[in-house]
C-alpha positions in Angstrom: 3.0 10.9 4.7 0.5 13.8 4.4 -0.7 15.0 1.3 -3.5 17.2 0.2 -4.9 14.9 -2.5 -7.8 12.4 -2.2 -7.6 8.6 -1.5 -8.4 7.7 -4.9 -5.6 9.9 -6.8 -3.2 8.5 -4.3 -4.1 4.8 -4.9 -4.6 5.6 -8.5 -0.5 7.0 -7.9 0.4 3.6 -6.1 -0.6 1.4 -8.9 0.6 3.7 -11.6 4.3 3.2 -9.7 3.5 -0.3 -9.4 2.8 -0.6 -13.2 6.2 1.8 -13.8 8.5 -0.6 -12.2 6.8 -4.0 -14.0 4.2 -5.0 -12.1 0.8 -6.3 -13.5 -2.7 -7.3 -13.0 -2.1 -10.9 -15.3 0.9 -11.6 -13.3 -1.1 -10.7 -9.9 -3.6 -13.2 -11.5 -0.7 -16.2 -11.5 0.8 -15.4 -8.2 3.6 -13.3 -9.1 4.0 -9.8 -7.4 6.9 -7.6 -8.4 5.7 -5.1 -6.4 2.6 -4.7 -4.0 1.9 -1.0 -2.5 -1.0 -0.8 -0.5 -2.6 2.6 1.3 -2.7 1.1 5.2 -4.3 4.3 7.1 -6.0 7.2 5.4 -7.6 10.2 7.3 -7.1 7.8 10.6 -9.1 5.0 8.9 -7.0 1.7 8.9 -7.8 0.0 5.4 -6.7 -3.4 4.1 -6.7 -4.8 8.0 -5.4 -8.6 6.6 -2.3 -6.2 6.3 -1.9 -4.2 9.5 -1.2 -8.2 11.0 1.8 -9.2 8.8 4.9 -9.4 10.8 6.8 -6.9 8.6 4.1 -4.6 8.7 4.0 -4.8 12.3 7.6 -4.1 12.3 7.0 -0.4 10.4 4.6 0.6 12.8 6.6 -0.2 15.6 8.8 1.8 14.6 6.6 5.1 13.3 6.0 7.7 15.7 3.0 8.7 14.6 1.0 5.6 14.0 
């Protein structure tokens, strides 16, 4: 997506969602994880590279035009 805000606001948004729909840190901690959203690519930087090798993440960007 584009948006006009700065990486931190928007992975400050993706953990606020996170936290809306029951995830948390203490469950993270034991190996539980609701819900995991992760910024991949911002301002054409890849970020969290262990990710951009997961099969299902492979699959998205197979399938995105504009990656």
């Amino acid at each position: 997506f584009r948006s006009n805000h700065g990486m931190p606001q928007i992975e400050r948004s993706l953990k606020y969602i996170e936290k809306m729909c029951g995830s948390t840190a203490a469950e993270h901690r034991r190996g539980i994880v609701k819900l995991d959203l992760d910024l991949l690519m911002f301002d054409g930087k890849k970020l969290h590279t262990k990710d951009w090798t997961r099969s299902y993440v492979r699959r998205l960007i197979k399938d995105d035009p504009y990656i």
